[in-house]
C-alpha positions as CSV (number, residue, x, y, z in Angstrom):
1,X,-8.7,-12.8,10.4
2,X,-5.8,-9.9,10.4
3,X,-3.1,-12.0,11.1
4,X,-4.5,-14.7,8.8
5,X,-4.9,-12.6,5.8
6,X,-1.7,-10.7,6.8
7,X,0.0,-13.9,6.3
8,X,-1.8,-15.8,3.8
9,X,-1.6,-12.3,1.7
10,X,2.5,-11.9,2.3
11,X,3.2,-15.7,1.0
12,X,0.7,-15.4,-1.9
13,X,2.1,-12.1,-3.0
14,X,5.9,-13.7,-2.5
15,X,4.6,-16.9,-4.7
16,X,3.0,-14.9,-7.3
17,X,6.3,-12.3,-7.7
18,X,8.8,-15.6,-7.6
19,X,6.9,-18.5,-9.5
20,X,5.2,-16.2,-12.1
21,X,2.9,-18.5,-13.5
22,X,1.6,-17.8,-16.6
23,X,-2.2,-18.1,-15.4
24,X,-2.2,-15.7,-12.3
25,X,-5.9,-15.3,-12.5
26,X,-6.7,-17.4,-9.2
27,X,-3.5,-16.7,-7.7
28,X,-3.8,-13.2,-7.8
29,X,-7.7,-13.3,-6.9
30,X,-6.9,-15.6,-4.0
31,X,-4.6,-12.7,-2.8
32,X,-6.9,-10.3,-3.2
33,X,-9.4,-12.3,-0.9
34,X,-6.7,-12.9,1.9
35,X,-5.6,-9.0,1.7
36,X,-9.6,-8.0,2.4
37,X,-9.4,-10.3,5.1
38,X,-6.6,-8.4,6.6
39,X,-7.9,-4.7,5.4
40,X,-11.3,-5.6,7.2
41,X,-10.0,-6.7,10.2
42,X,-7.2,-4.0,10.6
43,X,-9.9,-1.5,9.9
44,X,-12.2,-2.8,12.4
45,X,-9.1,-2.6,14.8
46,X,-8.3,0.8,14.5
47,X,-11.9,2.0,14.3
48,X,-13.2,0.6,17.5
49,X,-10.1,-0.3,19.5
50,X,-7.4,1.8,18.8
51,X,-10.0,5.1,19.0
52,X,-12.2,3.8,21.2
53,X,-15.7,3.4,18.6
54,X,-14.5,6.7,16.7
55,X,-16.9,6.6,13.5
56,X,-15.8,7.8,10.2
57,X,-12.3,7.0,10.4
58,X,-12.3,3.7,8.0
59,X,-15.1,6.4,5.6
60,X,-12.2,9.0,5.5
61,X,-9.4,6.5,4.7
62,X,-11.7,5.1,1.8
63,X,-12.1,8.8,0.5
64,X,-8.8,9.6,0.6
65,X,-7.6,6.6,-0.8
66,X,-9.8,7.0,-3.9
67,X,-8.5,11.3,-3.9
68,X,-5.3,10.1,-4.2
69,X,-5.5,7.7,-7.0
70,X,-7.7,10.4,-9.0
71,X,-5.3,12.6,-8.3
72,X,-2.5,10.9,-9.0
73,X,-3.9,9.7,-12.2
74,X,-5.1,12.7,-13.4
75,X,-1.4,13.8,-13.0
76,X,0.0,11.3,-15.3
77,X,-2.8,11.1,-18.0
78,X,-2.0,15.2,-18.1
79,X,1.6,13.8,-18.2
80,X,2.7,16.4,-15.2
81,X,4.3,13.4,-13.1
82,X,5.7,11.0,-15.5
83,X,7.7,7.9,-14.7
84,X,11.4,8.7,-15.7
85,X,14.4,6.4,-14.6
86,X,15.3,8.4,-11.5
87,X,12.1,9.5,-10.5
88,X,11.4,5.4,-10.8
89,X,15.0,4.9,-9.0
90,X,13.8,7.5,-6.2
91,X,10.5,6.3,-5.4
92,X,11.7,2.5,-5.2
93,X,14.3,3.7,-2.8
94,X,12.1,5.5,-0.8
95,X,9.6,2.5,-0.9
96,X,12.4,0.1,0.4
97,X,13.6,2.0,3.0
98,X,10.0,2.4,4.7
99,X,10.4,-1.4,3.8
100,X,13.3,-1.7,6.0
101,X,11.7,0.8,8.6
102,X,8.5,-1.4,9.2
103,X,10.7,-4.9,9.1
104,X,13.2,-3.4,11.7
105,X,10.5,-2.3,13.7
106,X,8.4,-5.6,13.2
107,X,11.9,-7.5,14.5
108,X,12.3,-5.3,17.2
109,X,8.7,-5.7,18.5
110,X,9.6,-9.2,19.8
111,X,11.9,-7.8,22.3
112,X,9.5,-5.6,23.7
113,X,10.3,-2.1,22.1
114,X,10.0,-0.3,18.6
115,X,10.9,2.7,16.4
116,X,10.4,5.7,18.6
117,X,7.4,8.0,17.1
118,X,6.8,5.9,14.5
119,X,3.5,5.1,15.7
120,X,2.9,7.8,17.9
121,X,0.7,10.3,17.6
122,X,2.4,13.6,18.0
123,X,3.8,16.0,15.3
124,X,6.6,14.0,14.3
125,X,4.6,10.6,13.4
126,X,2.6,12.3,11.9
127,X,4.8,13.6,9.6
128,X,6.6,10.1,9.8
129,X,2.9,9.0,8.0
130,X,2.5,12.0,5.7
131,X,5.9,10.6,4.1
132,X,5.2,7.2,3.9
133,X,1.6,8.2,2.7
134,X,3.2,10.8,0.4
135,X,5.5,7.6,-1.2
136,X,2.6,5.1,-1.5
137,X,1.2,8.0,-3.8
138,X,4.1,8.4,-6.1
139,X,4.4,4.8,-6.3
140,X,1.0,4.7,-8.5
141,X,2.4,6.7,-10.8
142,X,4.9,3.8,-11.6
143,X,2.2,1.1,-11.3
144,X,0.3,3.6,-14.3
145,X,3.8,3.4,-16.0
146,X,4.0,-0.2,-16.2
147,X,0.5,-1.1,-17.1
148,X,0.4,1.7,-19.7
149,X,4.2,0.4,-21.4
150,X,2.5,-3.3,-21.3
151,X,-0.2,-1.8,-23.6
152,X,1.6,-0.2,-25.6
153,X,4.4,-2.6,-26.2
154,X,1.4,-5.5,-26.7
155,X,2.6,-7.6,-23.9
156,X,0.8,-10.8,-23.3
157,X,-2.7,-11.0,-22.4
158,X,-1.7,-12.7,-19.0
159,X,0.4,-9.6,-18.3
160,X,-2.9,-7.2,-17.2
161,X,-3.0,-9.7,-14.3
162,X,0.7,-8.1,-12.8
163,X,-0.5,-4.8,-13.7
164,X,-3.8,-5.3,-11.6
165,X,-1.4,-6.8,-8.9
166,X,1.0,-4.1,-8.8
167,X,-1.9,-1.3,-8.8
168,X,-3.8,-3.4,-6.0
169,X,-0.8,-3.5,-3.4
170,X,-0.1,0.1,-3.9
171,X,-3.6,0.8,-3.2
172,X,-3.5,-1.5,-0.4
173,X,-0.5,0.2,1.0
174,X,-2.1,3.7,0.3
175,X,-5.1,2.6,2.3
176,X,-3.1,1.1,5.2
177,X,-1.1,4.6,5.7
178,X,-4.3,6.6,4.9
179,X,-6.0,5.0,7.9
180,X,-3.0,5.7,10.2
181,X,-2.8,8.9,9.3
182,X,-6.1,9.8,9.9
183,X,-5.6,7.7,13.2
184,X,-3.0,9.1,14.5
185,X,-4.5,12.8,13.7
186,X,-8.1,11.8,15.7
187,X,-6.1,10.5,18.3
């Protein structure tokens, strides 16, 4: 189921960016499905393989998950973090180089190696998590920008579709480095 919904999740997301069809209702729901296939399973993984049974961890993720995106709205309603054209410029390059990080690491893996620390669980991945955790976090704030300039500018009715896409692999990602985090700090 992970690497199926891994998969199935990375091409729908890659047909819905390219094609943009103007109906992305069941695209984007079909994704959606796929990415909780992944989500479950991965969760599952880390809960009972990866710590051996440890309870809670998948609860805490979820928690934290939902903190963040509170937070992080709560910060741009009150207009404190606001998405500017560097601070947009800054957080996309951030983004990409974790990106390139994980695809490196991904290519690497097939000759028997990775990243050193980057999934370890000693103080520098963990800081190596509390960044990338840290830049799935400012990211919503651009994923509030854009839905809340589509509004405002009346874009097309088909448009709240991207905006829910956008928001939902954020929170996706959020999630994913959540649960490592708090992995890799059990462990």
């Amino acid at each position: 189921m992970m690497i199926g919904g891994a998969i199935g999740g990375i091409i729908m997301a890659l047909i819905i960016m390219f094609v943009r069809p103007a109906n992305p209702q069941v695209l984007i729901t079909v994704y959606a499905l796929l990415e909780g296939l992944f989500i479950g399973a991965f969760s599952y993984m880390i809960e009972n393989y990866y710590l051996g049974g440890s309870e809670g961890v998948v609860f805490q993720a979820l928690i934290g998950t939902a903190a963040v995106f509170v937070t992080m709205l709560t910060l741009y309603r009150l207009k404190i973090i606001q998405p500017t054209e560097k601070y947009i410029l800054a957080v996309v390059s951030m983004a990409g180089a974790i990106m390139m990080v994980y695809l490196v690491n991904f290519i690497m893996s097939f000759f028997g190696t990775t990243i050193p620390f980057l999934h370890s669980s000693g103080p520098i991945g963990i800081g190596i998590s509390v960044i990338f955790t840290a830049v799935a976090a400012l990211f919503l704030i651009i994923d509030f920008g854009m839905i809340e300039n589509g509004v405002r500018l009346g874009a097309p009715k088909n448009m709240e579709w991207y905006g829910a896409f956008g928001l939902v692999m954020t929170l996706i990602w959020l999630y994913i480095e959540m649960l490592k985090l708090i992995a890799k700090l059990r462990d």
